[in-house]
C-alpha positions as CSV (number, residue, x, y, z in Angstrom):
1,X,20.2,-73.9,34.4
2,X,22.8,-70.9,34.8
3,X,21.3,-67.3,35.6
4,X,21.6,-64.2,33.9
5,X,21.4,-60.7,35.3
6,X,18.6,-58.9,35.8
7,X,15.8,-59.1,33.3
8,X,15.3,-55.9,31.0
9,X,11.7,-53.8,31.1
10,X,10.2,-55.1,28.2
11,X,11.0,-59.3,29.8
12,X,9.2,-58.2,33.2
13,X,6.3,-56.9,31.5
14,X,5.8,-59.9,29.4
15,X,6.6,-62.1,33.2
16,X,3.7,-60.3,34.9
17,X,1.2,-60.8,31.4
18,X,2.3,-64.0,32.0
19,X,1.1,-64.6,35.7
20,X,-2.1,-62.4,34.9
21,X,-2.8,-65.1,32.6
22,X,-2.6,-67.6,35.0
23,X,0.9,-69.2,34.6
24,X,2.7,-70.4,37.6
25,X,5.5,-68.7,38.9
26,X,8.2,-71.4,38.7
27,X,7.2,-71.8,34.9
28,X,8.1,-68.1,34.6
29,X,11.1,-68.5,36.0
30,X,12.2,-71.5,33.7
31,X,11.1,-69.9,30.7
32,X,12.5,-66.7,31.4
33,X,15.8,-68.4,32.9
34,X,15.6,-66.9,36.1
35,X,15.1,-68.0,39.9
36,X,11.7,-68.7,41.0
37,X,12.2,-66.0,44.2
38,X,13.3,-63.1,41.0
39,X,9.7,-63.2,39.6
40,X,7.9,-63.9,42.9
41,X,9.6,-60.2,44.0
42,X,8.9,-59.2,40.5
43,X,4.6,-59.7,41.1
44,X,5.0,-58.4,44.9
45,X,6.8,-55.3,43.2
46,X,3.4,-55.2,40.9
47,X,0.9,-55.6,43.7
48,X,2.8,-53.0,45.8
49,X,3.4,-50.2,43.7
50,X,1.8,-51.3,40.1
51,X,4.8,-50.9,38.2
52,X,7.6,-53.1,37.6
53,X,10.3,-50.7,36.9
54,X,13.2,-50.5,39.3
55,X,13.1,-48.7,42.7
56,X,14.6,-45.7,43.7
57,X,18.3,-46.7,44.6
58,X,20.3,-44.8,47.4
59,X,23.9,-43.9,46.2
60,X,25.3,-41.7,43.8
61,X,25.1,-42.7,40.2
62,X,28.4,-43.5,38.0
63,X,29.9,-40.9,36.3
64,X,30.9,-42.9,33.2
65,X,28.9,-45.2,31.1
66,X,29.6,-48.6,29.9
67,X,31.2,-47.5,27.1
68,X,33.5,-44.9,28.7
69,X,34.3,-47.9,30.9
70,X,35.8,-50.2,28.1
71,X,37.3,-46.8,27.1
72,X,39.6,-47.0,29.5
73,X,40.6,-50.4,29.9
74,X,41.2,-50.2,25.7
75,X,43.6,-47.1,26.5
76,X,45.2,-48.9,29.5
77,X,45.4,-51.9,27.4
78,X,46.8,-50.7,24.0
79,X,49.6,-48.8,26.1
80,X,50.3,-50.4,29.3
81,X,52.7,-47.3,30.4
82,X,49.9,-45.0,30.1
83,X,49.3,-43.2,33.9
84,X,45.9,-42.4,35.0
85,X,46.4,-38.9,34.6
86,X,46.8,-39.1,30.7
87,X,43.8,-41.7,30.7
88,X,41.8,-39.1,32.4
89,X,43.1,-36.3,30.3
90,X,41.9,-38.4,26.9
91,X,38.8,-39.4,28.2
92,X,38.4,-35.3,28.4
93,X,39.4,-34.4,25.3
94,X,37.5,-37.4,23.3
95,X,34.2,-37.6,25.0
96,X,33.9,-34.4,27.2
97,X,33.4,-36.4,30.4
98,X,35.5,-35.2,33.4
99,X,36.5,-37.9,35.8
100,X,39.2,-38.2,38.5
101,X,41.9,-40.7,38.9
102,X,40.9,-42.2,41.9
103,X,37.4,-43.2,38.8
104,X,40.1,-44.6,36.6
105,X,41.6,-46.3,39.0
106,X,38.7,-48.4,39.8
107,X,37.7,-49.4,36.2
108,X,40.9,-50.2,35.8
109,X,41.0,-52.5,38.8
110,X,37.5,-53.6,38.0
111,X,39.1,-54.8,34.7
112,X,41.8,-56.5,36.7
113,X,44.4,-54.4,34.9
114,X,47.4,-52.6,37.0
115,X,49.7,-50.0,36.7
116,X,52.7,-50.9,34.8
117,X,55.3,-48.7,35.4
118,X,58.8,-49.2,34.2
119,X,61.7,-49.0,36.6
120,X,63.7,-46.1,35.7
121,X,67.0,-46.0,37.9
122,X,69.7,-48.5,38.7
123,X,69.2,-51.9,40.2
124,X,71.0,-51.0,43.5
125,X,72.7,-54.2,45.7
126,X,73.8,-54.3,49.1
127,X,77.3,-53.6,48.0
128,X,76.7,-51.2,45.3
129,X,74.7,-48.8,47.4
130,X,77.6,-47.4,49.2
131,X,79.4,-47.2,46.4
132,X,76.8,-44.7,44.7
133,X,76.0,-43.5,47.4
134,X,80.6,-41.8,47.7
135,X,79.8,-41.2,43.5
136,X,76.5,-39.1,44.4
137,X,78.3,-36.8,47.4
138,X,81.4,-36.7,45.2
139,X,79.7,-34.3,42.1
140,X,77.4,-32.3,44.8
141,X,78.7,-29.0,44.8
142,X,76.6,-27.9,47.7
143,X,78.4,-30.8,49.9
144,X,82.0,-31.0,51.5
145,X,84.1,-33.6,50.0
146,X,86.4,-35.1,53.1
């Protein structure tokens, strides 16, 4: 029996007409597909405050939805040398919603997606490094050549 997540308004209505009407918990559950403790909370939640709509929830809510989410794992995915920045910047100009890059960095890593960067520079060795090093002093103007 696998478990799904969470159970929508409309399914925890029917699960408490369902116990009013005399059905056991555990049958709930197994009709419904959830765990036997998810509707026992689900008709304490009833008896205590006589709804069965979610509680208050501490914590500040997300800035993008769902669907600004996959957004920006599309964008990331479609060009994988796309920064945050410009991410950010097109999620402005398309759907008006401001978010930082520290936000699109974590739906990004949510996504399991990186950064991908390119290396832009010469792959410097142990003995080439010296070598560039006497090239790089040689053109400054602003150093002495000895």
């Amino acid at each position: 029996m696998g478990r799904r997540l969470g159970m929508t308004l409309e399914e925890r209505q029917r699960a408490v007409g369902m116990l009013h009407a005399g059905m056991t918990a555990k049958g709930v559950a197994r009709h419904f597909n959830h765990h036997e403790s998810t509707i026992s909370r689900l008709r304490n939640r009833m008896r205590e405050t006589g709804r069965v709509n979610d509680r208050p929830r501490s914590g500040r809510p997300q800035k993008t939805t769902p669907c600004k989410d996959r957004r920006i794992t599309t964008l990331s995915q479609r060009n994988r040398f796309m920064s945050s920045g410009k991410i950010a910047r097109d999620l402005m100009n398309t759907t008006w919603t401001r978010v930082c890059l520290r936000t699109v960095r974590n739906r990004l890593r949510t996504a399991s997606l990186e950064a991908c960067r390119p290396y832009v520079g010469i792959p410097l060795t142990h003995r080439y490094c010296p070598e560039r090093l006497k090239c790089v002093q040689g053109h400054r103007p602003w150093t002495r050549r000895q």
